[in-house]
DRENLO-65541 format. One line per field, with one value per atom (N, C-alpha, C): residue in three letters; x, y, z. Coordinates in steps of 0.02 Angstrom, whole numbers. Layout:
BEGIN
residu	c(ALA, ...)
px	c(X, ...)
py	c(Y, ...)
pz	c(Z, ...)
This chain:
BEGIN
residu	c(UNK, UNK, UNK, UNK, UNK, UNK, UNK, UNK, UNK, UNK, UNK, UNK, UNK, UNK, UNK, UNK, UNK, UNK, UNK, UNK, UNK, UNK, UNK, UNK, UNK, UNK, UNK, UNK, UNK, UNK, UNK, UNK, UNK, UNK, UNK, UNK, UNK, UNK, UNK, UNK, UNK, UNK, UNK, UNK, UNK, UNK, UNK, UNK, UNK, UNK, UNK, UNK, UNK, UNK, UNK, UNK, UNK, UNK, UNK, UNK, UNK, UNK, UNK, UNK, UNK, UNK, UNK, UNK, UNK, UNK, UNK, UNK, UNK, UNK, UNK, UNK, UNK, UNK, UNK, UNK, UNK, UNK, UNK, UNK, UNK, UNK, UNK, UNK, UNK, UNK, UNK, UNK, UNK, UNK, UNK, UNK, UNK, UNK, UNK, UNK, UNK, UNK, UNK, UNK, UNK, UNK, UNK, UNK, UNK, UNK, UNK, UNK, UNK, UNK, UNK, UNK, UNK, UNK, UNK, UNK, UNK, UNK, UNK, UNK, UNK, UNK, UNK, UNK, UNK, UNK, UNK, UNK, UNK, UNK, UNK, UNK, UNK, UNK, UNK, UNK, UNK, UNK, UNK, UNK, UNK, UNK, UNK, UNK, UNK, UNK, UNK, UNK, UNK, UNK, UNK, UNK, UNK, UNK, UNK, UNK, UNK, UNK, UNK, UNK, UNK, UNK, UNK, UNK, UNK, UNK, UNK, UNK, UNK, UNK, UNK, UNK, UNK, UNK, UNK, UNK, UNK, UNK, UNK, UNK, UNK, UNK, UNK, UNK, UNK, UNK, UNK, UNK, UNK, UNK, UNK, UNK, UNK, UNK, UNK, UNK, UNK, UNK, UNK, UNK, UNK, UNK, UNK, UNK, UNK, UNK, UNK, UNK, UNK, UNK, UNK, UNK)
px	c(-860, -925, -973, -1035, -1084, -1119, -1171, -1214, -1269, -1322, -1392, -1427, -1462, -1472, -1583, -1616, -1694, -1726, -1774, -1810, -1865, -1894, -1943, -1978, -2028, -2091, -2127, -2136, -2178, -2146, -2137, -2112, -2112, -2183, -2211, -2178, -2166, -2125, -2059, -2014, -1952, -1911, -1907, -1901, -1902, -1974, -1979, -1946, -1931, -1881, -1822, -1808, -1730, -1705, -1742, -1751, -1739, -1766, -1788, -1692, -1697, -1635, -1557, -1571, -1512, -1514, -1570, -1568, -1555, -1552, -1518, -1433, -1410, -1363, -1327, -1247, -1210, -1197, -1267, -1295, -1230, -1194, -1162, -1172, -1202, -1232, -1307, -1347, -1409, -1408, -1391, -1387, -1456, -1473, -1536, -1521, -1541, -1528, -1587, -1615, -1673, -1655, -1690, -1672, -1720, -1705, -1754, -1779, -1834, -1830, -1803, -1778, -1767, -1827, -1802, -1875, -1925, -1884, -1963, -2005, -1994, -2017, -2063, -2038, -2052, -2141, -2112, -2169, -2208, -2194, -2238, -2294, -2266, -2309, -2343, -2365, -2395, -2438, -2425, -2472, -2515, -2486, -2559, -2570, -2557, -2603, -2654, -2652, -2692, -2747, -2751, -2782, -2772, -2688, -2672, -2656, -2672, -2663, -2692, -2663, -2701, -2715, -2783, -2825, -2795, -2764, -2774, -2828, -2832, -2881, -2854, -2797, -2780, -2694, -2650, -2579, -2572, -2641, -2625, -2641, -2685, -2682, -2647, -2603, -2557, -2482, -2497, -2412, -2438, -2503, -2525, -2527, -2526, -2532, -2420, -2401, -2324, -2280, -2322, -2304, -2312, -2365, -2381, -2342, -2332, -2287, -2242, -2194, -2141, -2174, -2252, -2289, -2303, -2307, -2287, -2250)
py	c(3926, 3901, 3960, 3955, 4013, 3986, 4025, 4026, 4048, 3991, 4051, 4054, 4096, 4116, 4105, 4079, 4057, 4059, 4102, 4118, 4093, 4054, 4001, 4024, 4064, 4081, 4024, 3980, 3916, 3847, 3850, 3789, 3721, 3731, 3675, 3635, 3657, 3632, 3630, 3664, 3668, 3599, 3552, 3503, 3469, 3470, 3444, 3472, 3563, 3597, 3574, 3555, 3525, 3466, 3445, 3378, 3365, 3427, 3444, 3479, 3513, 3562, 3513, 3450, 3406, 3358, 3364, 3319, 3349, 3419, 3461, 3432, 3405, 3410, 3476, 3443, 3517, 3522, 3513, 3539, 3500, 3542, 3514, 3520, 3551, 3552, 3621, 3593, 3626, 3634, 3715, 3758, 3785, 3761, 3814, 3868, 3904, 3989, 4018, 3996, 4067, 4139, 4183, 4245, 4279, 4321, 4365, 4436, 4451, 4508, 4579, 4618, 4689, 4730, 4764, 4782, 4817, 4879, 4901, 4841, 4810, 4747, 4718, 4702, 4666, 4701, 4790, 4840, 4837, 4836, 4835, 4779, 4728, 4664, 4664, 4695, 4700, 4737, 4812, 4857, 4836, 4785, 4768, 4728, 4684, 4628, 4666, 4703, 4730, 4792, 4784, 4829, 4889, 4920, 4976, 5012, 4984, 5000, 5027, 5054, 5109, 5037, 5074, 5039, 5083, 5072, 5117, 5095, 5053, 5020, 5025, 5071, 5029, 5054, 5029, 5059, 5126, 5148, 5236, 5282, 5242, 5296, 5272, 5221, 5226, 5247, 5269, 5318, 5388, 5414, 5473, 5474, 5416, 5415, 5426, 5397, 5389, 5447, 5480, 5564, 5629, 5594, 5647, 5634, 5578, 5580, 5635, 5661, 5724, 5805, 5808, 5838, 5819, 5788, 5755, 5790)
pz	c(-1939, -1920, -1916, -1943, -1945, -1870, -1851, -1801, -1812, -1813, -1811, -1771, -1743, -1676, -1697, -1645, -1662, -1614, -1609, -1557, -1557, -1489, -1481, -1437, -1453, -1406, -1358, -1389, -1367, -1335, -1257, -1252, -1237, -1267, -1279, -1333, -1379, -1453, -1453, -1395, -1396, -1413, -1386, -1389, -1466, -1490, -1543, -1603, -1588, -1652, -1629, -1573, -1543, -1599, -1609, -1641, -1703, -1738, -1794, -1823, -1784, -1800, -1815, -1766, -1748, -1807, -1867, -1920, -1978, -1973, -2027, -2043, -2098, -2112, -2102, -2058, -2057, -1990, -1962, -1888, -1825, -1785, -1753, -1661, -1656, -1593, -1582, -1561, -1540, -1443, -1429, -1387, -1355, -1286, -1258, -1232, -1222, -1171, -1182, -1100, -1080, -1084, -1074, -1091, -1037, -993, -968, -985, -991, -1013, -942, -1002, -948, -918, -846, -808, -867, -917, -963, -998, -1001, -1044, -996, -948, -874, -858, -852, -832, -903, -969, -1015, -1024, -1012, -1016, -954, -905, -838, -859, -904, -918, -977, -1014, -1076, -1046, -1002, -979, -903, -876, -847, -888, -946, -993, -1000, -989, -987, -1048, -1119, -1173, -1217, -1275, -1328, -1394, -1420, -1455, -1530, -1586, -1621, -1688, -1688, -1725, -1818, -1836, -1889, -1911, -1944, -1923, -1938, -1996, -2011, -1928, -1905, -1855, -1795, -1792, -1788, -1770, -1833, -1868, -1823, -1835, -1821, -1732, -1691, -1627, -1614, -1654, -1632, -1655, -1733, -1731, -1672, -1644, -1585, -1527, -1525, -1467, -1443, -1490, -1489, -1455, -1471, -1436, -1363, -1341, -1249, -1209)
């Protein structure tokens, strides 16, 4: 038996891909599991949602903000 594993941001729709998934031929059982995130994740999403974040305005600069890092 394979397993594929589908991550559902929105759970508002959960339900309705529930649904969806259980009419796939093959399909032998459809599994929920929340997931919590770990504390950095926890502290990251606190710090962009309180506007604690870098603007880089396009991915070249970017690359050039995540090269410097090693300079830190």
């Amino acid at each position: 038996m394979t397993e594929l594993i589908v991550s559902i941001d929105d759970s508002y729709t959960l339900s309705d891909i529930r649904k969806a998934i259980k009419m796939i031929r093959g399909v032998v059982s459809v599994k929920g599991k929340k997931s919590t995130p770990n504390a950095k994740t926890v502290a990251a999403i606190k710090e962009a949602r309180a506007g604690k974040s870098i603007y880089c305005g396009s991915f070249e600069n970017y690359k050039r903000m995540v090269a410097n890092l090693d300079d830190v």
